[in-house]
DRENSETI-674560 format. One record per residue (C-alpha): z, y, x; residue number from 1. Coordinates in Angstrom, 2 decimals, decimal comma, m for minus. Each point is the difference from the previous one (the first is absolute). Layout:
BEGIN
PT        pz        py        px   num
PT         Z         Y         X   NUM
...
//
This chain:
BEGIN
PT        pz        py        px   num
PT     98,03     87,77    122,25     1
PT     m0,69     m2,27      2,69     2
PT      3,84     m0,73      0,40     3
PT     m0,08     m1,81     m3,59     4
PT     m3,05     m2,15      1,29     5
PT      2,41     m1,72      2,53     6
PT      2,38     m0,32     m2,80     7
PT     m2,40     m1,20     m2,90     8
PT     m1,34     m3,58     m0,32     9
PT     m2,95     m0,72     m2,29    10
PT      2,27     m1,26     m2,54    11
PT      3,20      1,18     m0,24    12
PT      2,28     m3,29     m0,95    13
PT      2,14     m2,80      2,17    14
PT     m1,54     m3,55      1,28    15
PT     m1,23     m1,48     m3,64    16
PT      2,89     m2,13     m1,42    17
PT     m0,22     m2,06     m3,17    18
PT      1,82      1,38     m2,61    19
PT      3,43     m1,66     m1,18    20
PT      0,46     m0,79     m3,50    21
PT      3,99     m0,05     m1,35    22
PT     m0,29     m1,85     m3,52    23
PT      2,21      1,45     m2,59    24
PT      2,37     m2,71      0,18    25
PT      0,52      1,40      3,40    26
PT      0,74      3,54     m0,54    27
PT      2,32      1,71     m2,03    28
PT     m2,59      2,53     m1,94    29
PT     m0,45     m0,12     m3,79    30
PT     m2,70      1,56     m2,38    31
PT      3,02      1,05     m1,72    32
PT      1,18      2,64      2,70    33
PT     m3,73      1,47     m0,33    34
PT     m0,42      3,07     m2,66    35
PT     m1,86     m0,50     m3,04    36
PT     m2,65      2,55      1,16    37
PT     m0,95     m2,21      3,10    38
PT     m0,04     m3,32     m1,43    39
PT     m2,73      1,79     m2,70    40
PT     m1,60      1,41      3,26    41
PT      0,03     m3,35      1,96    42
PT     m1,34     m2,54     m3,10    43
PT     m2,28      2,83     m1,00    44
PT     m1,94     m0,21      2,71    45
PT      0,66     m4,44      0,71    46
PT     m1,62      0,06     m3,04    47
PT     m2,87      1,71      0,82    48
PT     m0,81     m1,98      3,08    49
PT      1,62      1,70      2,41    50
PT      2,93     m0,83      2,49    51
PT      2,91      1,88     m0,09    52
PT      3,21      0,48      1,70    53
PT      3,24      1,69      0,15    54
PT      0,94      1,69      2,88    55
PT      1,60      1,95      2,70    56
PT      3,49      1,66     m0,63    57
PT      0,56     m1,81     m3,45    58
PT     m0,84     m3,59      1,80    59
PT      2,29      0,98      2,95    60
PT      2,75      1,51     m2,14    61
PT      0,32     m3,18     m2,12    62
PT      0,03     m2,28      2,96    63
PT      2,91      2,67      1,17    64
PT      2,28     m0,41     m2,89    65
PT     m0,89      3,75     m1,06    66
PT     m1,49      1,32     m3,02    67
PT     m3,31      1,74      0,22    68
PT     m0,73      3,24     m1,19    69
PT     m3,60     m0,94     m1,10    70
PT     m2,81     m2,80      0,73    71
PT     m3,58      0,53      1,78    72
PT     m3,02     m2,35     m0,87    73
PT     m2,49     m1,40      2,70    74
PT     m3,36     m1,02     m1,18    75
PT     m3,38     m0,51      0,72    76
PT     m1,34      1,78     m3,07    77
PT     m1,81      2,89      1,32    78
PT      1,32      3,49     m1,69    79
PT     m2,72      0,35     m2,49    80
PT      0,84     m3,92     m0,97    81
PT      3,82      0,97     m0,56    82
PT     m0,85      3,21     m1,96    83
PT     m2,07     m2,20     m2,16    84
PT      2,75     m2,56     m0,93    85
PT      2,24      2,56     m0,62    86
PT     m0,77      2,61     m2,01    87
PT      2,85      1,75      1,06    88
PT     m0,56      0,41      3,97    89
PT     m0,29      3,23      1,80    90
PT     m1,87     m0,09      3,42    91
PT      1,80      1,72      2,72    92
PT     m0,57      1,13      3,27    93
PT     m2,93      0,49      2,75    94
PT      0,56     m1,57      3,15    95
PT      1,13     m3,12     m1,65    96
PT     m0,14     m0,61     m4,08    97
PT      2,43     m0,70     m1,97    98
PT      0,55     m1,23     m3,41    99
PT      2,50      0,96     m2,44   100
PT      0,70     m1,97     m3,32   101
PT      2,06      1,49     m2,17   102
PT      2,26     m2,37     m3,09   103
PT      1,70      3,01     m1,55   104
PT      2,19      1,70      2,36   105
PT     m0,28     m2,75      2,96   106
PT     m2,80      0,60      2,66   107
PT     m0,95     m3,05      2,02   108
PT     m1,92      0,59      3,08   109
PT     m3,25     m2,34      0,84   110
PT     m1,62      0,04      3,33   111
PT     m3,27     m1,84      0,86   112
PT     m0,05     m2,75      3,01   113
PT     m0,82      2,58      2,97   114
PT     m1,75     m1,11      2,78   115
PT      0,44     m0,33      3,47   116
PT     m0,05      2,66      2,27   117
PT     m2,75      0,62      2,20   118
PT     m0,75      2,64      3,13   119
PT     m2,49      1,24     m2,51   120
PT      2,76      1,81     m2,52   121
PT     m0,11      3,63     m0,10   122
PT      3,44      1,25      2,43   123
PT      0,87      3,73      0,42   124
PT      0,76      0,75      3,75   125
PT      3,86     m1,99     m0,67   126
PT     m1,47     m2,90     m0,59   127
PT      0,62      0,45     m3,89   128
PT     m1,74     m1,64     m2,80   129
PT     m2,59      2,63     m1,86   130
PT     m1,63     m2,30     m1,97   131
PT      0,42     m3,67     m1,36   132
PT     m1,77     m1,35     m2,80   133
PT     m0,99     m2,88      1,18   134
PT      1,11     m3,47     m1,81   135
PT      0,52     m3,26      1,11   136
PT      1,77     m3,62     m0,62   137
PT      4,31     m0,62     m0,66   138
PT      0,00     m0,53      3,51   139
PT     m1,48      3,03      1,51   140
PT      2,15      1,86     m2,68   141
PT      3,12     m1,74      1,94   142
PT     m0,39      0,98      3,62   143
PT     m0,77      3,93     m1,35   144
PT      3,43     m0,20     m1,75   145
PT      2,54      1,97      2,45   146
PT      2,35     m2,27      0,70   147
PT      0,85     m3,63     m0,28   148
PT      2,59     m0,17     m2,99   149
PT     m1,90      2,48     m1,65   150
PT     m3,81     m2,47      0,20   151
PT      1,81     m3,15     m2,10   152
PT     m2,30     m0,74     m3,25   153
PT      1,39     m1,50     m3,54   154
PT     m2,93     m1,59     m1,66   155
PT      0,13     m0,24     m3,50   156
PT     m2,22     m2,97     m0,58   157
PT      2,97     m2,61      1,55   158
PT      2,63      2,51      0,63   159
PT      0,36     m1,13      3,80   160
PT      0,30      2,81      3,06   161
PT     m2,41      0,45      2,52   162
PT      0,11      1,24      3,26   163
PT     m2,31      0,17      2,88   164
PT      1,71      2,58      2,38   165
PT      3,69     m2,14      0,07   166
PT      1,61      2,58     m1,98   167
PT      2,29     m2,95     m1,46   168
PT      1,25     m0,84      3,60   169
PT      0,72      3,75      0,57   170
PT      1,50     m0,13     m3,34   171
PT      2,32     m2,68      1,23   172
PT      0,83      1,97      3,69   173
PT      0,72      2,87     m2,38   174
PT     m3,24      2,25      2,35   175
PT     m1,91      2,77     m1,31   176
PT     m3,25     m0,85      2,57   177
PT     m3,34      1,92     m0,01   178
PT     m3,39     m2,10     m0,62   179
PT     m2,11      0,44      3,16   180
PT      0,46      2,47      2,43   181
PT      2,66      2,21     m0,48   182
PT     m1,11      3,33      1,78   183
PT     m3,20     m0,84     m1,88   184
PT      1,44     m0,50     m3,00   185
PT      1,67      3,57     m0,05   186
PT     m2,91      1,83      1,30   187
PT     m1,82     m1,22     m3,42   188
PT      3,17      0,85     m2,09   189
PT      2,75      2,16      1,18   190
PT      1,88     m0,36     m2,71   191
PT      1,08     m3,60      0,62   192
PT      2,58      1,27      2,52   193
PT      1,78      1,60     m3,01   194
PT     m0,59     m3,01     m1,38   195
PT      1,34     m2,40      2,37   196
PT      3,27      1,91     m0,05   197
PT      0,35     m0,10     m3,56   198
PT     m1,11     m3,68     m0,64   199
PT      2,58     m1,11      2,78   200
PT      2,85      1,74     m1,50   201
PT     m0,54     m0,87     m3,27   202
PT     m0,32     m3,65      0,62   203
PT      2,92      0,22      3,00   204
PT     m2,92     m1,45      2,38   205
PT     m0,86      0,65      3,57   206
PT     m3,05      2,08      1,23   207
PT     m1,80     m2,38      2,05   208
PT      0,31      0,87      3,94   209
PT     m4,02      0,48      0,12   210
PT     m0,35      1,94     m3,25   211
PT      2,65      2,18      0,99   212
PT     m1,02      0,72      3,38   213
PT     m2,55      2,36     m0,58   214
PT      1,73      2,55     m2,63   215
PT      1,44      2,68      2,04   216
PT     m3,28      0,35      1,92   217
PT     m2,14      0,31     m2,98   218
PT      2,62      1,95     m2,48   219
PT     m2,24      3,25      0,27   220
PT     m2,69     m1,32     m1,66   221
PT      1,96      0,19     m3,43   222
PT     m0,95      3,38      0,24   223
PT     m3,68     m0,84     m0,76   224
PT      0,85     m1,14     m3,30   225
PT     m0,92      1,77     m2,69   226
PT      3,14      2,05     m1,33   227
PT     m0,13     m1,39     m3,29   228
PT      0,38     m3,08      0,88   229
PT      3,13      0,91      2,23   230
PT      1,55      0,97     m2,36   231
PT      0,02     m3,10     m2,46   232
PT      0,13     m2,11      3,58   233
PT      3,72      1,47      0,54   234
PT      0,95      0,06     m3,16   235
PT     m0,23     m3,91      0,16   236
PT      1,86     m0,36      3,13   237
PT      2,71      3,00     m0,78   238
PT      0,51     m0,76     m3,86   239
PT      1,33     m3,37      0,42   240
PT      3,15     m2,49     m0,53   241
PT     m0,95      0,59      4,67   242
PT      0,06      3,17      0,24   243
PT      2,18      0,60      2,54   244
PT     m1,02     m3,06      2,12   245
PT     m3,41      1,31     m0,60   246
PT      0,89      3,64      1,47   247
PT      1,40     m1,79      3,33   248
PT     m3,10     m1,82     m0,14   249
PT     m2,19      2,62     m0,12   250
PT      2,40      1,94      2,87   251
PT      0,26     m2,88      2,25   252
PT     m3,94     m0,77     m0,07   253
PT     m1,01      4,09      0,40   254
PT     m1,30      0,34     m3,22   255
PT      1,78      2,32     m1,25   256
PT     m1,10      2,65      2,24   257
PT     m4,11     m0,01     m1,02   258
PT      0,67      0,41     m3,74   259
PT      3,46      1,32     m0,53   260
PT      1,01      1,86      3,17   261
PT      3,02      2,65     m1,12   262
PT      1,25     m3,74     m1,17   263
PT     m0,44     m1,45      3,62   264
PT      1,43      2,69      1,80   265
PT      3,68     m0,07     m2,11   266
PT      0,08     m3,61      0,16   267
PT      2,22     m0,13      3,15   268
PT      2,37      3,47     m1,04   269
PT      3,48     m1,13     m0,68   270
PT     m0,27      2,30     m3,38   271
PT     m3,31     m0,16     m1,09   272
PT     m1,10     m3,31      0,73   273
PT      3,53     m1,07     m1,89   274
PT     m1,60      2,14     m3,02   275
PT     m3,24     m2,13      0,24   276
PT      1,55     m3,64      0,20   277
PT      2,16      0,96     m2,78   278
PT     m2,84      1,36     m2,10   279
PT     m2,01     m3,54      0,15   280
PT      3,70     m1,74     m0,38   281
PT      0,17      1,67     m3,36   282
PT     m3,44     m0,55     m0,81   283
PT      0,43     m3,48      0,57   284
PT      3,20     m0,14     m2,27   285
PT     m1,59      1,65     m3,10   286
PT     m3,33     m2,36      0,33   287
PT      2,30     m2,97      0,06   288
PT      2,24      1,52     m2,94   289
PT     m3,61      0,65     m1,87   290
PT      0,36      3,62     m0,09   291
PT     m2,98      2,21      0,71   292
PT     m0,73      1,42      3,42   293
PT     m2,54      3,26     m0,04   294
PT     m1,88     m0,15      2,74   295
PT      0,80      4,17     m0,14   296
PT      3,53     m0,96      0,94   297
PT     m1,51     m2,32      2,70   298
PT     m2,16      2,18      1,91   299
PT      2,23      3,08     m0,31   300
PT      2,75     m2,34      2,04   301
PT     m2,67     m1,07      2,23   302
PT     m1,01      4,20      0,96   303
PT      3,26      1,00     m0,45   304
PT      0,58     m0,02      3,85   305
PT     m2,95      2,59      0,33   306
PT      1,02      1,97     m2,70   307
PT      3,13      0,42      0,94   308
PT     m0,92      0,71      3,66   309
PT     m2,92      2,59     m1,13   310
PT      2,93      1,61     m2,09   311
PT      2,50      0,53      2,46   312
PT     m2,31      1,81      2,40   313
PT     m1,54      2,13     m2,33   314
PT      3,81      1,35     m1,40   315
PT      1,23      0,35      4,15   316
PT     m3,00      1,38      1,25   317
PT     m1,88      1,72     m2,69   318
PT      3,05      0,72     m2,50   319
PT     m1,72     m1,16     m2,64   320
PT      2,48     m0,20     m3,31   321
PT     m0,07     m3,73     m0,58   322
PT     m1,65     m0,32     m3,40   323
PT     m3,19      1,85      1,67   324
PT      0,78     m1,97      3,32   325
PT      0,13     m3,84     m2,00   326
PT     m3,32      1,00     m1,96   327
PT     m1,44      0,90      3,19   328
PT      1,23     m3,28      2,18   329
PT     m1,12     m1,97     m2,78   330
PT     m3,14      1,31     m0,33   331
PT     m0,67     m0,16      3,83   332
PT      1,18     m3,93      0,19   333
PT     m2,03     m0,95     m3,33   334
PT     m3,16      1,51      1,99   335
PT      0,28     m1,87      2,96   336
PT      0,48     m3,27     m1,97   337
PT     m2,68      0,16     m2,71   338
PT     m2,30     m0,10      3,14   339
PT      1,31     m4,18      0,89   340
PT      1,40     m0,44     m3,64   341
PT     m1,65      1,12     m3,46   342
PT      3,45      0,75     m1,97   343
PT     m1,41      0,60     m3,99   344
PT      1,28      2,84     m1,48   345
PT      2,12     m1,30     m2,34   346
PT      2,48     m1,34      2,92   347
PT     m0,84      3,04      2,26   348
PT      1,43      2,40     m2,41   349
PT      3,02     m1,78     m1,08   350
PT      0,48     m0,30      3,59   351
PT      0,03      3,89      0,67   352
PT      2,42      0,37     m2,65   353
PT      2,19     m2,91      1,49   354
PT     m0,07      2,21      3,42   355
PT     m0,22      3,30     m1,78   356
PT      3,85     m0,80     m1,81   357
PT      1,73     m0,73      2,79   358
PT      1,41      3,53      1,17   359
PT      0,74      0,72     m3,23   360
PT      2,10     m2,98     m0,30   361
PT      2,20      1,14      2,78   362
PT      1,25      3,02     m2,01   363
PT      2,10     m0,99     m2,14   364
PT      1,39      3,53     m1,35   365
PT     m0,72      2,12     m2,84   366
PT     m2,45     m1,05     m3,05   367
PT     m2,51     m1,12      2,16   368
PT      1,71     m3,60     m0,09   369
PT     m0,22     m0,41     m4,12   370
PT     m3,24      0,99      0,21   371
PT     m0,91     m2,63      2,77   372
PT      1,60     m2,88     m2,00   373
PT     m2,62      0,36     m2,91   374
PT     m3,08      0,07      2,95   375
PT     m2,45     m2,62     m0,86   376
PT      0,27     m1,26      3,55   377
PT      3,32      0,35      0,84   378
PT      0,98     m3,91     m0,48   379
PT     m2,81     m0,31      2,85   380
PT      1,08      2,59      1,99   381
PT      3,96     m0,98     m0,90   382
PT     m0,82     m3,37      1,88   383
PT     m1,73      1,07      2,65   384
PT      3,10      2,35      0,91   385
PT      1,71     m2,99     m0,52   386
PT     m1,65     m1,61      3,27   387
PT      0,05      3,35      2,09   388
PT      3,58     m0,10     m0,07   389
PT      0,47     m4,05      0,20   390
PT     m1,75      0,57      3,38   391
PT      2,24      3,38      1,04   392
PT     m2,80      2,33     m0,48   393
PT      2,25      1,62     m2,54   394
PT      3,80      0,00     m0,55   395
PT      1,14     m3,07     m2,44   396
PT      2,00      2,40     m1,80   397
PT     m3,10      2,13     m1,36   398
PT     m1,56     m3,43     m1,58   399
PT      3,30     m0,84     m1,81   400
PT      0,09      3,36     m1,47   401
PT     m3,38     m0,35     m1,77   402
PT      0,77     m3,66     m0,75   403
PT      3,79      1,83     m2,09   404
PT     m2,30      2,65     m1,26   405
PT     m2,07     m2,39     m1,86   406
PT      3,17     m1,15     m1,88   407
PT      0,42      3,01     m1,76   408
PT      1,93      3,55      1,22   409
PT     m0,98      0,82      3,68   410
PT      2,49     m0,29      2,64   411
PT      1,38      2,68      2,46   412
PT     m2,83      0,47      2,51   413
PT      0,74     m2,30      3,10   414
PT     m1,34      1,54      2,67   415
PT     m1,70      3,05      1,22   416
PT     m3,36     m0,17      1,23   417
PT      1,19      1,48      3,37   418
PT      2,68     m2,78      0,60   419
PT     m3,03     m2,59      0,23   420
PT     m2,58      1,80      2,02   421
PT     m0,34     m2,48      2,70   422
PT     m0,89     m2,58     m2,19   423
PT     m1,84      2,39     m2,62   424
PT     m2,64      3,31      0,26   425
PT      2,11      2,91      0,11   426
PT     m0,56      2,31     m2,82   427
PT     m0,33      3,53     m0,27   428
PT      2,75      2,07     m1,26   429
PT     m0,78      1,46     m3,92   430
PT     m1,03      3,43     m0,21   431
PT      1,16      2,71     m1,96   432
PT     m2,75      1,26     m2,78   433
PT      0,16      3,67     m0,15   434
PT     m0,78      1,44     m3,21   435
PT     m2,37      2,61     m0,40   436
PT      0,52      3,39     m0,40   437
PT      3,03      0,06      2,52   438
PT      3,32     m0,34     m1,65   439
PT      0,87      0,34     m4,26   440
PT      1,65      3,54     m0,65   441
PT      2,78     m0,13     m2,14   442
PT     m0,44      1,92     m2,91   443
PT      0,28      3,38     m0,58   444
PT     m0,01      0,67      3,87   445
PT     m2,03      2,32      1,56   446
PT     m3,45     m0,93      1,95   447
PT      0,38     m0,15      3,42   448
PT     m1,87      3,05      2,14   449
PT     m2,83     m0,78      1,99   450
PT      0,44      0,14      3,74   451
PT     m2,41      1,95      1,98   452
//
């Protein structure tokens, strides 16, 4: 590791500034905005004797003119001090603990002060942080924040912001900037180039020149995080109000191709990439409309492109009937992703069944339709053919004959399979069962005599 030696000062934080103090008549934030559960947190431990601070994202979001989705705590009560206050904290975590205090159903997240980082931390060959409990003073705990906006401090005791990294400037110049050195900065946490994507977008900021430099060159190290984490890492970026500024993020850095490649390769086909933009478009839509969004539904549009390619080729050159060939393709994507991304089974499966429906959606004959309507999963599945054919995968006219069929009687079928097999997998014709026993004799008819 003699690379990160050139890279890694003793102490990993800008020229010392003195911190700026904004005075509540100065800034728009109000106690009021905060959530019950982290005003108990925050005067639970002032009145201990301890200092403590909101911030990050909720800090940020405020100044922003957003709402936050929850509140983190910065203190310099050691874990084993916090756990003691409150009788209801959980200790988290290995490389770094964390502290979670429960009030009822709301968690809220306390960190201690960490301290600043040395050339004596434990790094895996990347240049990746193995192990961190170290604790320090509100200032350390500033310059290890990731970036700028994301390192401003609310202190309880006068209710005035602090900031020793200038993350109120970049606030003001509307920057999302990395503390220290960027490629540095990475190396420790490869996540933060997810990050930086989705904190831009959401805020409508810029990526700083400097802290966007280095992101295409070090995109493959997302694939030494831990797939667990990936998972809940895209789900933040994907699952969003952003999502489909997020995607093109993610595309137009090279991000997408380390962690969700059968995503990276459609991105630029003038059917499939339509499917994918129009996937996040709608997830987008329902988040702002408050309606759920299953991250099952969110992942099986994000495969789909593999799926769908694995399916094809297995029909044309295997002639595999498609309900064995879809099981098959999905099972062969799923495999190949679980080793970047940990999907849980509880969105894997849903997902299958997602995948598994859609051939069977595109025959609309016979019984098999009724039967289809009253399929736990065919809402799901009904949407998702919904996008195929918004994007020309399928013909418009097969997705406005299961929208009539949901209205009551089903409509004359409107197409054959046949007349869309350019834009569809072909499907085999129907066999004939024979019955056993070669054909019924009428009765009263004489057996027929055995050949020789």
């Amino acid at each position: 590791m003699n690379w990160l030696k050139t890279l890694l000062p003793r102490k990993i934080r800008p020229k010392r500034i003195e911190a700026r103090r904004v005075p509540r008549s100065e800034h728009p934030i109000s106690r009021s905005q905060f959530t019950q559960g982290t005003l108990r947190t925050l005067y639970g431990l002032k009145d201990a004797g301890y200092q403590a601070y909101v911030v990050g994202g909720g800090v940020r979001d405020l100044l922003a003119g957003q709402t936050p989705k929850d509140f983190d705590v910065a203190t310099d009560a050691h874990p084993e001090d916090v756990k003691r206050i409150f009788r209801s904290c959980q200790l988290i975590g290995r490389r770094f603990v964390i502290c979670h205090v429960r009030w009822g159903a709301e968690v809220v997240e306390v960190t201690t002060f960490r301290g600043a980082l040395t050339d004596e931390h434990e790094r895996d060959e990347t240049g990746r942080i193995l192990a961190d409990n170290e604790y320090g003073t509100l200032e350390s705990d500033a310059f290890r924040r990731d970036f700028t906006v994301n390192a401003l401090y609310y202190d309880i005791r006068d209710y005035a912001i602090v900031d020793f990294v200038g993350g109120l400037e970049d606030m003001q110049a509307r920057l999302v900037r990395l503390i220290g050195d960027p490629e540095l900065r990475y190396r420790e946490d490869p996540v933060r180039m997810l990050r930086a994507v989705r904190i831009a977008n959401k805020l409508g900021f810029t990526i700083e020149k400097n802290t966007a430099a280095p992101i295409p060159k070090l995109a493959g190290l997302l694939r030494e995080i831990p797939p667990a984490r990936l998972f809940d890492e895209v789900i933040k970026v994907l699952q969003s109000r952003e999502a489909l500024a997020n995607l093109e993020g993610l595309h137009r850095f090279g991000l997408l191709k380390p962690i969700l490649p059968f995503t990276e390769a459609a991105m630029d086909d003038p059917c499939l990439g339509v499917f994918l933009r129009r996937a996040m478009a709608n997830t987008a839509e329902r988040i702002v409309n408050e309606q759920t969004v299953s991250p099952a539904f969110l992942y099986a549009a994000l495969l789909w492109p593999g799926v769908v390619a694995e399916y094809q080729r297995l029909i044309r050159d295997e002639g595999e009937h498609p309900n064995v060939a879809i099981a098959q393709a999905s099972e062969a994507v799923l495999a190949r992703t679980l080793s970047t991304i940990m999907i849980p089974k509880r969105f894997s499966l849903p997902m299958r069944e997602i995948w598994a429906l859609q051939p069977r959606l595109e025959q609309t004959r016979g019984g098999r339709a009724k039967r289809l309507l009253a399929h736990p999963r065919f809402r799901a599945a009904y949407d998702f053919l919904l996008l195929r054919a918004a994007c020309g995968e399928l013909p418009q006219a097969l997705a406005d004959w299961w929208t009539k069929a949901q209205t009551g009687e089903l409509p004359p079928a409107p197409v054959d399979p046949e007349d869309h097999a350019e834009t569809s997998v072909p499907v085999p014709a129907r066999r004939r069962r024979r019955r056993r026993g070669g054909r019924r004799r009428k009765r009263g008819a004489p057996a027929p005599t055995p050949t020789q």
